[in-house]
C-alpha positions as CSV (number, residue, x, y, z in Angstrom):
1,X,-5.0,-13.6,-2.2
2,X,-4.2,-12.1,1.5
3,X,-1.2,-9.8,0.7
4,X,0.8,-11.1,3.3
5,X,0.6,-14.5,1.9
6,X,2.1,-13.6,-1.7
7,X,5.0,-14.7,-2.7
8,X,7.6,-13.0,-4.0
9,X,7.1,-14.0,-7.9
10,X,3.3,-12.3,-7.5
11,X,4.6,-9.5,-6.1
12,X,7.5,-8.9,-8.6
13,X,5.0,-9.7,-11.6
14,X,1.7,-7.3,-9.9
15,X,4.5,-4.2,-9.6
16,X,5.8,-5.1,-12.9
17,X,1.9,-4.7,-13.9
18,X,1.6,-1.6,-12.1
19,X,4.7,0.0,-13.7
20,X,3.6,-1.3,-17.5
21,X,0.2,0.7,-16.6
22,X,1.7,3.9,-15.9
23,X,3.9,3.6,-18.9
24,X,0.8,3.1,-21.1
25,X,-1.0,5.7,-19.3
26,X,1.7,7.7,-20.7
27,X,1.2,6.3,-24.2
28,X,5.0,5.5,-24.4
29,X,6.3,2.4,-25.8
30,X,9.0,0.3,-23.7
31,X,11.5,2.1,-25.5
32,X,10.9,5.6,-25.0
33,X,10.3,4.5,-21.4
34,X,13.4,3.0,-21.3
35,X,15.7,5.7,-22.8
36,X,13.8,8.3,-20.2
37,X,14.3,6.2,-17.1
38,X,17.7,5.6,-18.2
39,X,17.7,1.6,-18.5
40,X,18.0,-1.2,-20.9
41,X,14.7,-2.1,-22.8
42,X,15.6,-5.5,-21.9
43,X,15.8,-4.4,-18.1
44,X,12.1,-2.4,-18.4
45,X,11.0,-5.6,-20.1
46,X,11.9,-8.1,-17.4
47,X,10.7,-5.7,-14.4
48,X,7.5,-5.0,-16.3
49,X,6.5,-8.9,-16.6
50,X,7.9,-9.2,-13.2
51,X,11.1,-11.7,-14.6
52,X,13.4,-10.3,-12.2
53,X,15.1,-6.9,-12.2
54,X,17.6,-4.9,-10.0
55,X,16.7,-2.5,-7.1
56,X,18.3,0.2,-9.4
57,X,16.3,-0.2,-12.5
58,X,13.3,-0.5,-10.1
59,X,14.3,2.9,-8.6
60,X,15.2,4.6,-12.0
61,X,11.8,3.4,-13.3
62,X,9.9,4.7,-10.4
63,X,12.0,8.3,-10.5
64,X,11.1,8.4,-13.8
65,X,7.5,7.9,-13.5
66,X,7.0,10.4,-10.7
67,X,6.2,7.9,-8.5
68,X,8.9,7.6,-5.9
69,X,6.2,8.0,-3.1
70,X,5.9,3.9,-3.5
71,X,9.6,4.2,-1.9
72,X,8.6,6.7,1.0
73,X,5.7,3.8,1.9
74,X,8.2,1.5,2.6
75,X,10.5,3.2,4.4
76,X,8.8,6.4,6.0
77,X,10.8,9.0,8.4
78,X,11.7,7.6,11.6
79,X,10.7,9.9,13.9
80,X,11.8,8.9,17.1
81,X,15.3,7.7,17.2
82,X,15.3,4.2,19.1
83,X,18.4,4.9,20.4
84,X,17.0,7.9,22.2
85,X,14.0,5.6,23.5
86,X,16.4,3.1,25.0
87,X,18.5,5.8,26.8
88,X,15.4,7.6,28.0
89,X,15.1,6.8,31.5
90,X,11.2,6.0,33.3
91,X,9.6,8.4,34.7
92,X,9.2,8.0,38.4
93,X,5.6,6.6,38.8
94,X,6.0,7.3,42.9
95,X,7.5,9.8,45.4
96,X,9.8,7.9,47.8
97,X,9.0,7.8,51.3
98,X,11.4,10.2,53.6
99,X,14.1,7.9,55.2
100,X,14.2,7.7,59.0
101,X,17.4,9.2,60.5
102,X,19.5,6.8,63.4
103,X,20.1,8.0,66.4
104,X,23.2,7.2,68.4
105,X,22.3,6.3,72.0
């Protein structure tokens, strides 16, 4: 499926996937990974088969599996401040032409 077109159920149950891979790559069982992430079993258990968990468990499991770069890919550095761009002003793309003086007669 076209991963713009996921909804958020599939997404919720593929990171839930993702997480329950790294814990088993760890050889730990749900409550060892639990007690190390600081969460309920019951919290690790819903966010691994993607039932539904809190942004904090989510966070607390990813700290605890090293893998916190997942957050940084969501929301990397700004590095130009918006603000800044808006208040910058164009550069001038012309020189003006001299003005002519009046005379008085």
């Amino acid at each position: 499926m076209i991963e713009e077109q996921k909804t958020v159920a599939e997404w919720e149950r593929e990171l839930g996937e993702q997480l329950r891979a790294l814990r088993l790559k760890r050889n730990e069982d749900q409550i060892a990974a639990a007690e190390g992430a600081g969460v309920s079993v019951s919290a690790l258990k819903r966010l691994e088969n993607g039932k539904g968990a809190t942004m904090k468990t989510f966070i607390k499991a990813l700290r605890y599996y090293g893998r916190t770069d997942w957050l940084l890919a969501l929301s990397p550095p700004i590095t130009v401040s918006p603000l800044q761009m808006a208040r910058r002003k164009p550069s001038r793309q012309r020189a003006s032409s001299p003005r002519k003086k009046l005379s008085n007669e």
